[in-house]
ZADO-1210 file (C-alpha; in nm, 4 decimals, padded with zeros to 6 digits):
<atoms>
<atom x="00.2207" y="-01.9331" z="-01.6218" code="UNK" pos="1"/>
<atom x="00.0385" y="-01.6288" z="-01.4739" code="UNK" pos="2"/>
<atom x="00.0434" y="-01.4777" z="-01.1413" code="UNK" pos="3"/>
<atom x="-00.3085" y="-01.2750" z="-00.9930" code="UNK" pos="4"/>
<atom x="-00.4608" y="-01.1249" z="-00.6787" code="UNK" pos="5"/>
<atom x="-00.8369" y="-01.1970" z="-00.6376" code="UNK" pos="6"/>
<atom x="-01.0032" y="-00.9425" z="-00.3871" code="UNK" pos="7"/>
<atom x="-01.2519" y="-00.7574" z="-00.2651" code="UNK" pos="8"/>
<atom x="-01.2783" y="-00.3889" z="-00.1337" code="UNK" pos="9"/>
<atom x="-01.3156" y="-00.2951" z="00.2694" code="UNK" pos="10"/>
<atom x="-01.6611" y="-00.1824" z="00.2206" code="UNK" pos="11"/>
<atom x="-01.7734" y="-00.5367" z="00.0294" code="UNK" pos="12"/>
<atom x="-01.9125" y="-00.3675" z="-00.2699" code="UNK" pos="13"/>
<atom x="-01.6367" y="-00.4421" z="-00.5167" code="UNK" pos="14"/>
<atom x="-01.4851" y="-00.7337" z="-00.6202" code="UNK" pos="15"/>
<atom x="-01.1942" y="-00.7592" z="-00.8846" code="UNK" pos="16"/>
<atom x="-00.9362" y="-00.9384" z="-01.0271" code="UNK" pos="17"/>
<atom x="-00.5783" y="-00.8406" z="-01.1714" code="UNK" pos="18"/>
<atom x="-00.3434" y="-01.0894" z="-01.3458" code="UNK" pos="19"/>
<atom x="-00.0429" y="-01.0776" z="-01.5591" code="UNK" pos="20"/>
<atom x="00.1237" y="-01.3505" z="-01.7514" code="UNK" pos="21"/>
<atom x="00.3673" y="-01.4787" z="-02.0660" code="UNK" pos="22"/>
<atom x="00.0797" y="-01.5577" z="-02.1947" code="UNK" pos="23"/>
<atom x="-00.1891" y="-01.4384" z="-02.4959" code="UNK" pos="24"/>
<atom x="-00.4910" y="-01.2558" z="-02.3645" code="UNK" pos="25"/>
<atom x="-00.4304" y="-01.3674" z="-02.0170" code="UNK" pos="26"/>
<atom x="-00.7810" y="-01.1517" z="-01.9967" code="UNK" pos="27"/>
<atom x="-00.9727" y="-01.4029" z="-02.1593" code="UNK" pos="28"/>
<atom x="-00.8580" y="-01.6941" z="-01.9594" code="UNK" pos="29"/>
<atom x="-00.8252" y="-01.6215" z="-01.6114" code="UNK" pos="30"/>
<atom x="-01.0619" y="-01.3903" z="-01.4384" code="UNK" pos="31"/>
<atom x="-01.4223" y="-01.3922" z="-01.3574" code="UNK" pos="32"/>
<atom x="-01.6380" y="-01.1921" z="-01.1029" code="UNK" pos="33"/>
<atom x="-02.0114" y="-01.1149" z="-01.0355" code="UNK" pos="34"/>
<atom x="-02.1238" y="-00.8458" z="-00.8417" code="UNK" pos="35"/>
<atom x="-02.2963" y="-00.9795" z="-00.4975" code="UNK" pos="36"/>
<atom x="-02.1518" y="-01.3387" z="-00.5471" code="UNK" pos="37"/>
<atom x="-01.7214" y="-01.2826" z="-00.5589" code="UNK" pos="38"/>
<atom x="-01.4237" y="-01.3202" z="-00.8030" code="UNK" pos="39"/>
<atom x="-01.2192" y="-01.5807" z="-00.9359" code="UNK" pos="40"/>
<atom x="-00.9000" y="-01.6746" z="-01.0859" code="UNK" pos="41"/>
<atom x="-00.7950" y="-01.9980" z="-01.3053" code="UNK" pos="42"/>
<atom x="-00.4601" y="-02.0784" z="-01.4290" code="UNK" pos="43"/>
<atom x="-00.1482" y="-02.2701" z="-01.4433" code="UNK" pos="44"/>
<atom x="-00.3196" y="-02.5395" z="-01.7528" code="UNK" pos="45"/>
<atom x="-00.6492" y="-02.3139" z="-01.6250" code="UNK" pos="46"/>
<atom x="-00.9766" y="-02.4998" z="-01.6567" code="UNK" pos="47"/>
<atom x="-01.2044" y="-02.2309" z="-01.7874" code="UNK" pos="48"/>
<atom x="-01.5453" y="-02.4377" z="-01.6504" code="UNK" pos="49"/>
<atom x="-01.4257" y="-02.3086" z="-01.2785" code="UNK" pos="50"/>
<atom x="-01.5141" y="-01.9637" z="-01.3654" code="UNK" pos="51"/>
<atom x="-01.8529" y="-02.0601" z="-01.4645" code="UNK" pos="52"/>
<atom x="-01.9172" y="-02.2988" z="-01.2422" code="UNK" pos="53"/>
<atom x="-01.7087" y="-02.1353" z="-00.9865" code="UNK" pos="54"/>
<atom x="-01.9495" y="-01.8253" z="-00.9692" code="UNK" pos="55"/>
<atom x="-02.2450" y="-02.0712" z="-00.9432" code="UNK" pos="56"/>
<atom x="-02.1411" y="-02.2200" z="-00.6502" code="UNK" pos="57"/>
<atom x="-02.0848" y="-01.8596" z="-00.4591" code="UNK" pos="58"/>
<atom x="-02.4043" y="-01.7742" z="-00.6321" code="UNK" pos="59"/>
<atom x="-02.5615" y="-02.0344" z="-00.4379" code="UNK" pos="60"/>
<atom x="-02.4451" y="-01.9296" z="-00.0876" code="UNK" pos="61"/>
<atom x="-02.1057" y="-02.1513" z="-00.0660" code="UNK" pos="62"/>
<atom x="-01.8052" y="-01.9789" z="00.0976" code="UNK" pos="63"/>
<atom x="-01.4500" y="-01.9608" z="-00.0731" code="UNK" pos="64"/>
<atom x="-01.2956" y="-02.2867" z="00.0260" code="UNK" pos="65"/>
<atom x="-01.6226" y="-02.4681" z="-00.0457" code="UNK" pos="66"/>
<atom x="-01.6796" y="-02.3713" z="-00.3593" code="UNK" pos="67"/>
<atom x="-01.2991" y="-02.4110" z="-00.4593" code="UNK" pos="68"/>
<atom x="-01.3409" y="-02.7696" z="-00.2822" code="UNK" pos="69"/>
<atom x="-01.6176" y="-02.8123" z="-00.5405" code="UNK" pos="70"/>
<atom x="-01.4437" y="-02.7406" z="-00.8259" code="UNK" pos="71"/>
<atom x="-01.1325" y="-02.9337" z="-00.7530" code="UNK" pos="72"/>
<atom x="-01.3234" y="-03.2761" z="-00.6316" code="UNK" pos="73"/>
<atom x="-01.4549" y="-03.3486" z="-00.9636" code="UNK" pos="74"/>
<atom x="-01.1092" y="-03.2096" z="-01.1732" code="UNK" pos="75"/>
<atom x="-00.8954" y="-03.5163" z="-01.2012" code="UNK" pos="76"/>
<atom x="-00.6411" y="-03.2975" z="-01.3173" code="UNK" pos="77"/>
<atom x="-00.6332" y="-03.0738" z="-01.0224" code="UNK" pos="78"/>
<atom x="-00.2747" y="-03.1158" z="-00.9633" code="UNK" pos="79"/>
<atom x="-00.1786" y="-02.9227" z="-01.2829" code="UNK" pos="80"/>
<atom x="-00.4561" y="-02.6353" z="-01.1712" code="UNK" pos="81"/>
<atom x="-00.3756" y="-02.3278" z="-00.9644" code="UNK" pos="82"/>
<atom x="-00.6859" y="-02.1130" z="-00.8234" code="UNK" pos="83"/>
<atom x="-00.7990" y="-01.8313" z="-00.6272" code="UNK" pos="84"/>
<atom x="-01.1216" y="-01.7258" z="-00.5126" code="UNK" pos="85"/>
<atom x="-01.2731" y="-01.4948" z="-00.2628" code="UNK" pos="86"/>
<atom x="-01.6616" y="-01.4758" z="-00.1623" code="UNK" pos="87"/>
<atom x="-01.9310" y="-01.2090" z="-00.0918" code="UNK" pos="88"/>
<atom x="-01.8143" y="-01.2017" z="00.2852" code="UNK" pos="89"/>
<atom x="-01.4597" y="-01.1739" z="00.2137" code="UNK" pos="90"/>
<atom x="-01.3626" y="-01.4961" z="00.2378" code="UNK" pos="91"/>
<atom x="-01.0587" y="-01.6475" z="00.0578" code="UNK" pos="92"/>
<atom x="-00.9351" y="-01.9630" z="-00.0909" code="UNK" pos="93"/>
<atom x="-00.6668" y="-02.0149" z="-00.2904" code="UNK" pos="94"/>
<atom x="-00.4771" y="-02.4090" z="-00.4482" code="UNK" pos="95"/>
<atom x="-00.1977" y="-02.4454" z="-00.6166" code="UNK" pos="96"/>
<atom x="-00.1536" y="-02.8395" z="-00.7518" code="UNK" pos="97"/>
<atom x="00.1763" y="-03.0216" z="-00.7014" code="UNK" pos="98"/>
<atom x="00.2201" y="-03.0810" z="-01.0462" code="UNK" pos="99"/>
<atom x="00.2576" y="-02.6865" z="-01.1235" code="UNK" pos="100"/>
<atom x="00.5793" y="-02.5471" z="-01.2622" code="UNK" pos="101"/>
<atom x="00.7960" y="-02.4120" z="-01.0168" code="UNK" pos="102"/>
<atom x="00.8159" y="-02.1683" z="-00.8738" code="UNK" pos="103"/>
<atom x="00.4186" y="-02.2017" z="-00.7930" code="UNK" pos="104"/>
<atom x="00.2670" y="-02.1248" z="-00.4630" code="UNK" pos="105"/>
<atom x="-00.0266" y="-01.8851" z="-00.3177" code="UNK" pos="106"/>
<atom x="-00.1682" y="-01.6838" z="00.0252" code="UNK" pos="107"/>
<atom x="-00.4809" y="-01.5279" z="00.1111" code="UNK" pos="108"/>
<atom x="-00.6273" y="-01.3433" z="00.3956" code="UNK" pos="109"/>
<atom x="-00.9181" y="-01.1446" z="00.4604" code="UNK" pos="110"/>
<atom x="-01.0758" y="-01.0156" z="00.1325" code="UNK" pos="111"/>
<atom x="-00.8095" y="-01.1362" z="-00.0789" code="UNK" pos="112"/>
<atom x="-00.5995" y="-01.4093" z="-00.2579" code="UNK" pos="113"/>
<atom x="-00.2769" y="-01.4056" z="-00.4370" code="UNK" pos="114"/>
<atom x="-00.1214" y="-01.7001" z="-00.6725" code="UNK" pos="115"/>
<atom x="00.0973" y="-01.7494" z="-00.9446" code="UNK" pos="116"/>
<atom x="00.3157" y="-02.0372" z="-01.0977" code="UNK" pos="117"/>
<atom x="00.6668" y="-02.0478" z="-01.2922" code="UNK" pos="118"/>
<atom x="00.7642" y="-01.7374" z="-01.1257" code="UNK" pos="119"/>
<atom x="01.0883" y="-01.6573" z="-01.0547" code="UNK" pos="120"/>
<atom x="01.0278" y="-01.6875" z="-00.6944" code="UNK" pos="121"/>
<atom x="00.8056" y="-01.6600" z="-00.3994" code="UNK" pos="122"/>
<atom x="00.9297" y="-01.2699" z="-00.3324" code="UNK" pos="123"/>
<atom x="00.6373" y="-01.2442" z="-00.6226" code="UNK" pos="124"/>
<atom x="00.3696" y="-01.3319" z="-00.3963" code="UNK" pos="125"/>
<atom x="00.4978" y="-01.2395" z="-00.1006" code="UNK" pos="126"/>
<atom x="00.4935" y="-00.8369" z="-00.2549" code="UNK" pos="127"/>
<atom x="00.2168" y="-00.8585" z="-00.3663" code="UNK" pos="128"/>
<atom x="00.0571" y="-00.9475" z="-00.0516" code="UNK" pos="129"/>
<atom x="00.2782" y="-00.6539" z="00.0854" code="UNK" pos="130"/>
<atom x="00.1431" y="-00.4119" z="-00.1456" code="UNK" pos="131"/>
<atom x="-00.2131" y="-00.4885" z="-00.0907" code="UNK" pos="132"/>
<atom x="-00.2112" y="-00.4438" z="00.3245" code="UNK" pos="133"/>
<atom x="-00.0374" y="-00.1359" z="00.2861" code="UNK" pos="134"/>
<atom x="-00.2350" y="00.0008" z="00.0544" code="UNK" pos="135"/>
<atom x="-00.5086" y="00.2211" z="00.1693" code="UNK" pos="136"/>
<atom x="-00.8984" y="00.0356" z="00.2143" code="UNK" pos="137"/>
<atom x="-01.0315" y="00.3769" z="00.0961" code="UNK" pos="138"/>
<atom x="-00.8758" y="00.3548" z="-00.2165" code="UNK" pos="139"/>
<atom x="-01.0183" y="00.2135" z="-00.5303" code="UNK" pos="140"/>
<atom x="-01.0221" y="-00.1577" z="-00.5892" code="UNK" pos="141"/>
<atom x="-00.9068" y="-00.1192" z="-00.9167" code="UNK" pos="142"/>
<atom x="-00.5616" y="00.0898" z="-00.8169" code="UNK" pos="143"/>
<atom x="-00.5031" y="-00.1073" z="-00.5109" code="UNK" pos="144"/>
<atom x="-00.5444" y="-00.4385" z="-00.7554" code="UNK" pos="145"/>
<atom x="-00.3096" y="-00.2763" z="-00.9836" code="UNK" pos="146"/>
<atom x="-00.0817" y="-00.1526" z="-00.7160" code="UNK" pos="147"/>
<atom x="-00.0217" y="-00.5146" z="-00.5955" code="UNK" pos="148"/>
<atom x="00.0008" y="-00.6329" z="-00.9603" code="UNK" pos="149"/>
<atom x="00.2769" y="-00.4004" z="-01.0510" code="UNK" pos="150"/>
<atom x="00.4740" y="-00.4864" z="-00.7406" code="UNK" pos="151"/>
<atom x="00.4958" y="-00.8630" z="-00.8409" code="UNK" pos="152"/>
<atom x="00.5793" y="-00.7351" z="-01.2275" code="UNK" pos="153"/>
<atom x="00.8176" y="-00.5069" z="-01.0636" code="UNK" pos="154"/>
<atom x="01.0329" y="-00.7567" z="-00.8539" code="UNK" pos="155"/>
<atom x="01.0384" y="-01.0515" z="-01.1376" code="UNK" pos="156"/>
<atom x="00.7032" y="-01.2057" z="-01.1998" code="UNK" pos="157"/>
<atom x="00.6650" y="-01.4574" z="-01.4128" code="UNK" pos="158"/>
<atom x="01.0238" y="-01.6266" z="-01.5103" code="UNK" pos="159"/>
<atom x="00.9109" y="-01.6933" z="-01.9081" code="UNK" pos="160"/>
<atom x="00.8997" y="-01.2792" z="-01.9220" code="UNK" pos="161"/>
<atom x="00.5714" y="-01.0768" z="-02.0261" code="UNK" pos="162"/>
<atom x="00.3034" y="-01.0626" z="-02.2774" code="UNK" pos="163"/>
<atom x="-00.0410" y="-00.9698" z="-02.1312" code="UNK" pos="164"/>
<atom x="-00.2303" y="-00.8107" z="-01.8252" code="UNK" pos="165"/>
<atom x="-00.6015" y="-00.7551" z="-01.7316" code="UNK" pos="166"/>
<atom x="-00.8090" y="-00.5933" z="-01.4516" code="UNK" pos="167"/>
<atom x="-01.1525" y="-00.6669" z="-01.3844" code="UNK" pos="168"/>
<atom x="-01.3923" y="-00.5072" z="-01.1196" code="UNK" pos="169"/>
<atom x="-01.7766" y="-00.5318" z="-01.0425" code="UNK" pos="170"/>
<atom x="-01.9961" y="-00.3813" z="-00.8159" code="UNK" pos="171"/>
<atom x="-02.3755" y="-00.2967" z="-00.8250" code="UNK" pos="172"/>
<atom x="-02.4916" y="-00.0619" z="-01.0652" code="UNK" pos="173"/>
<atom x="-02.0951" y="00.0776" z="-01.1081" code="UNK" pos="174"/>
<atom x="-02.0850" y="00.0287" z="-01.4945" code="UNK" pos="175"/>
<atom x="-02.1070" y="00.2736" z="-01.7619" code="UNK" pos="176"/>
<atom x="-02.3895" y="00.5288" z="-01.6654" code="UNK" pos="177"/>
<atom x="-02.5027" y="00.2622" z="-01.4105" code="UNK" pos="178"/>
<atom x="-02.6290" y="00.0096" z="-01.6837" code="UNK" pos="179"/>
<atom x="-02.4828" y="-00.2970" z="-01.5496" code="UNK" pos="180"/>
<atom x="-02.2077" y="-00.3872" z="-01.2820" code="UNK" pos="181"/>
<atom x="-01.8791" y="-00.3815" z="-01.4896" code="UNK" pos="182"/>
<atom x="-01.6513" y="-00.1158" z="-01.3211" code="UNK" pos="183"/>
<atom x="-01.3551" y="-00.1447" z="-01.4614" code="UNK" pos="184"/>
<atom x="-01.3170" y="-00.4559" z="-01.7860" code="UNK" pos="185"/>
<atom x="-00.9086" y="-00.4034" z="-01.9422" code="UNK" pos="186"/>
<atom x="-00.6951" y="-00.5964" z="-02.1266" code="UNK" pos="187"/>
<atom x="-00.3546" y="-00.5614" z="-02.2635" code="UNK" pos="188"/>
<atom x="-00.3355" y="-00.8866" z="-02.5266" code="UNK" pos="189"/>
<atom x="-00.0154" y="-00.8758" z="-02.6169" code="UNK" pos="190"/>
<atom x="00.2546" y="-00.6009" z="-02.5426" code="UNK" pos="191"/>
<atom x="00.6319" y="-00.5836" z="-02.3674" code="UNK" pos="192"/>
<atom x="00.5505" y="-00.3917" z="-02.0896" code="UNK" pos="193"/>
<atom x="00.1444" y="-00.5013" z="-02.0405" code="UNK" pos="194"/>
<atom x="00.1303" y="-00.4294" z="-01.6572" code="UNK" pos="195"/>
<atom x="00.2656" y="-00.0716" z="-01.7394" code="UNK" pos="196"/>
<atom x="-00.0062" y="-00.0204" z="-02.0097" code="UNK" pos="197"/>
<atom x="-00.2608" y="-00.1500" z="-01.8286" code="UNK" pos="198"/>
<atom x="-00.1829" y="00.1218" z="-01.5607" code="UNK" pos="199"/>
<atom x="-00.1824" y="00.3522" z="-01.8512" code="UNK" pos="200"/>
<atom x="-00.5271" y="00.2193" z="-01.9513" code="UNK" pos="201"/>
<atom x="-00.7129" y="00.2539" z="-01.6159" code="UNK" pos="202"/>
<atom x="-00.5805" y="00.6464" z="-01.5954" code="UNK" pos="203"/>
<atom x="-00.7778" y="00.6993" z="-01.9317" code="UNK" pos="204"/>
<atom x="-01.0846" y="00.4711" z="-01.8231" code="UNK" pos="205"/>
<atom x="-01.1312" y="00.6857" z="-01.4567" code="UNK" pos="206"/>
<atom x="-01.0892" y="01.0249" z="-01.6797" code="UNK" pos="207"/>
<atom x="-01.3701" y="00.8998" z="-01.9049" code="UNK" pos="208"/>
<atom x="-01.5551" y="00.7112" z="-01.6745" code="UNK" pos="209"/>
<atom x="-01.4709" y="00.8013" z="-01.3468" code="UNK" pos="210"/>
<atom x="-01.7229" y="01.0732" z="-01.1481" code="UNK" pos="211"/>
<atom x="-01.5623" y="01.4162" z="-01.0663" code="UNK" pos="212"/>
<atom x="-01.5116" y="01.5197" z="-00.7258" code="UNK" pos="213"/>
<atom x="-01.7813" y="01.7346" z="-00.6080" code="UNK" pos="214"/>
<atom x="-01.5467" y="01.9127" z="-00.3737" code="UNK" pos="215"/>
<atom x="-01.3481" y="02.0332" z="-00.6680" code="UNK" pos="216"/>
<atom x="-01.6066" y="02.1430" z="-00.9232" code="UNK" pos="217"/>
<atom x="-01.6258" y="02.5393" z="-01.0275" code="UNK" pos="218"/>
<atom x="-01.9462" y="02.7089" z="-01.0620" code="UNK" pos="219"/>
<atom x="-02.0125" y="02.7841" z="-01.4601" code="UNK" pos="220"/>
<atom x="-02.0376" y="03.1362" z="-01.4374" code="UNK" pos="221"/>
<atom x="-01.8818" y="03.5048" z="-01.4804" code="UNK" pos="222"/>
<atom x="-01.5675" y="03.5335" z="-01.6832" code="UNK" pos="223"/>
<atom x="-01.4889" y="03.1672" z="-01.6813" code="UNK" pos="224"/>
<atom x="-01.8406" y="03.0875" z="-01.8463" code="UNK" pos="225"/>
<atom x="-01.7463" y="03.3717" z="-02.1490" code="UNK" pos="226"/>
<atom x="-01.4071" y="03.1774" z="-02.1706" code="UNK" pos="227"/>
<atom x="-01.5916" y="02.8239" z="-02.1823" code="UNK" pos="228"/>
<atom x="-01.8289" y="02.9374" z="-02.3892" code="UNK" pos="229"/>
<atom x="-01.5286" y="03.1182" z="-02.6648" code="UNK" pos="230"/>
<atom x="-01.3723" y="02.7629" z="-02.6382" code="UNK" pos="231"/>
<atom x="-01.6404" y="02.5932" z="-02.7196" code="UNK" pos="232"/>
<atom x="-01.7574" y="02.8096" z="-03.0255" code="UNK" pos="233"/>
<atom x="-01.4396" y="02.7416" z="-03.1541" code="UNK" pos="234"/>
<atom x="-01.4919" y="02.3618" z="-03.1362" code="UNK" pos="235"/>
<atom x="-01.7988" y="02.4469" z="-03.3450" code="UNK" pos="236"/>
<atom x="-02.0589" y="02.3940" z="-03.0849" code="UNK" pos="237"/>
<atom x="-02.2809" y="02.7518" z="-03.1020" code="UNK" pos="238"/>
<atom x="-02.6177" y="02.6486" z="-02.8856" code="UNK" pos="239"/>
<atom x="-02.7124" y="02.9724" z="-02.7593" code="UNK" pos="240"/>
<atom x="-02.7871" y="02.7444" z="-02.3790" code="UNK" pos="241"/>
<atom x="-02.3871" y="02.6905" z="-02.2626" code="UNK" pos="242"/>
<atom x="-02.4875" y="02.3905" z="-02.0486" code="UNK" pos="243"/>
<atom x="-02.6016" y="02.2472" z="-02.3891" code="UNK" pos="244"/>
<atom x="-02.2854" y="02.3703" z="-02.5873" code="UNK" pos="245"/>
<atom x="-02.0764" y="02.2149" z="-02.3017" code="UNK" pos="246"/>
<atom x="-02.2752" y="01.8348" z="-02.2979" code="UNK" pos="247"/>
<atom x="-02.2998" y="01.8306" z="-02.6669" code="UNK" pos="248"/>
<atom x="-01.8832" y="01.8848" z="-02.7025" code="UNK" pos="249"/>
<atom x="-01.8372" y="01.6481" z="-02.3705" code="UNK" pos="250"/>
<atom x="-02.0492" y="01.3368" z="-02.5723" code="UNK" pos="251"/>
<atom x="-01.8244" y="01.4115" z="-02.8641" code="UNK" pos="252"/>
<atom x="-01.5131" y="01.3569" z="-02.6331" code="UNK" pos="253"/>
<atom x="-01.6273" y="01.1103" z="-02.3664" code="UNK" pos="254"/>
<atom x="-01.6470" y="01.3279" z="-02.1521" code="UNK" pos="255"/>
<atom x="-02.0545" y="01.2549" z="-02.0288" code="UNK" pos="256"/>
<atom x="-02.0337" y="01.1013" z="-01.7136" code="UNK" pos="257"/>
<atom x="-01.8464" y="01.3810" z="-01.5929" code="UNK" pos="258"/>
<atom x="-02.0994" y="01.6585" z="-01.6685" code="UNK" pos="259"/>
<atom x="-02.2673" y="01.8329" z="-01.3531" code="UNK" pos="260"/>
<atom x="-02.5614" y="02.1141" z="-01.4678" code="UNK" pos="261"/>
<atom x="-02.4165" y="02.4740" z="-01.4092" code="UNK" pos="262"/>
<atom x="-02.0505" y="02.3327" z="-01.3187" code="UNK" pos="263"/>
<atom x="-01.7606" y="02.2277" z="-01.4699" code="UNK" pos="264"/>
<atom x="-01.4713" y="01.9474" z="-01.3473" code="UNK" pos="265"/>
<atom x="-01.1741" y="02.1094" z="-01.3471" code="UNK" pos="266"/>
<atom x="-01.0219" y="01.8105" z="-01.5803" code="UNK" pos="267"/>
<atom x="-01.3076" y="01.8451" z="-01.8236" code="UNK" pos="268"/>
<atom x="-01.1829" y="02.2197" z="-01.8334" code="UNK" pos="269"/>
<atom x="-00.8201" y="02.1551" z="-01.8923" code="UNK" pos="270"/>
<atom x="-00.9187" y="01.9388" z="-02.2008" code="UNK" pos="271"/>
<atom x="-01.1096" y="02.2166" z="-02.3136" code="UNK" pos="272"/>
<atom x="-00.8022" y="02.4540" z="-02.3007" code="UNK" pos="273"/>
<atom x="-00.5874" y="02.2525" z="-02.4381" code="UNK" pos="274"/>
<atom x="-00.4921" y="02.3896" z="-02.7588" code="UNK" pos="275"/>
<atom x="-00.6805" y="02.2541" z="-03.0942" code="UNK" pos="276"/>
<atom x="-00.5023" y="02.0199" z="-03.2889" code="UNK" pos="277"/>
<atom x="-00.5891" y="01.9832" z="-03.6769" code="UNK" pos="278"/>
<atom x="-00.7507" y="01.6997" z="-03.8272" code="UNK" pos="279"/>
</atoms>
């Protein structure tokens, strides 16, 4: 019913998983990942208990296959299941029962897994795994999960059609502000085109969450600080201090994680000049 890559970046600090599916919330269902301990995926009839238990096994030192072992040794209805998991180290495991709908089948390698069921052929799978060797290791593990994703929406997917799509990465401290390890949580529920949204989704999550580029940011001063400063007064924010005037607009627009004292990001700038539009 679903088909996912389960991975983790070329560094080790990120681990993520993508999945798309004719299926409500696919979201909710399939993935799970812990920062430090690895990712998994659960579908085709998907036993939610592997996630949980799943992540406890990794948690507790087990590799891939062992914990996937695990979880399918007390499942007498394994044969229905399909799963993917990689580990810490970058291990991979990945099952897909007998008893899944056609066409059903998976492939891993190092640092990642890739499975889905009732798809309308192995090509799925087989781009997928495509996508993600060619894409680059320095990249993000969030584009280079969707990357993969879109490639298997793009050349059939699953044979039912579509209805939802979800990303999820973790990594120490890379949530919101640093307050937990939640890079990247989205989910399209329900929608015609859900990988394409969810692309849409994670361009609006790294604009208001992602960090600006040092190498690009303009020093706050001169002419451009008069024009900042005009723009801002006419957003109503008069604080004499223009570092304050600029951080108190940026919280309004959630814009905050990508303030640097005495600079400005030059996309935090075009959104200032873009023109006003009325309530």
């Amino acid at each position: 019913m679903t088909f996912s890559i389960v991975a983790r970046n070329a560094d080790g600090t990120s681990l993520g998983v993508a999945v798309a599916s004719k299926f409500l919330a696919v979201g909710a269902a399939v993935p799970a990942a812990e920062a430090g301990v690895g990712a998994i995926a659960t579908q085709s009839y998907a036993n939610l208990a592997y996630k949980a238990d799943g992540l406890a096994q990794l948690r507790r030192g087990r590799s891939a296959q062992q914990t996937l072992d695990a979880l399918l040794d007390v499942d007498e209805k394994r044969e229905i299941r399909q799963v993917g998991v990689v580990d810490a180290g970058g291990n991979s495991a990945t099952f897909t029962g007998a008893d899944c709908h056609a066409w059903a089948g998976g492939v891993t390698g190092k640092d990642y897994a890739i499975q889905g069921n009732i798809l309308v052929g192995p090509e799925v799978v087989a781009e997928m795994e495509r996508s993600w060797r060619a894409s680059g290791p320095a990249a993000s593990l969030a584009r280079r999960l969707l990357a993969a994703l879109s490639v298997g929406d793009a050349v059939g997917g699953d044979r039912r059609g579509r209805q939802s799509a979800a990303l999820l990465v973790v990594a120490p401290e890379g949530g919101y502000a640093g307050s937990d390890d939640v890079v990247v949580d989205l989910r399209v529920d329900d929608h015609s085109m859900p990988v394409a949204e969810l692309a849409r989704l994670l361009d609006l999550h790294d604009l208001y969450f992602g960090k600006p580029d040092p190498d690009t940011l303009i020093d706050l001063e001169g002419g451009l600080a008069d024009e900042v400063r005009a723009l801002l007064a006419a957003r109503g924010f008069t604080e004499v201090d223009l570092g304050t005037a600029l951080a108190g607009w940026a919280g309004i627009e959630n814009y905050e994680e990508r303030m640097v004292p005495g600079k400005i990001d030059p996309l935090v700038l075009a959104k200032l000049r873009a023109p006003l539009v009325p309530p």
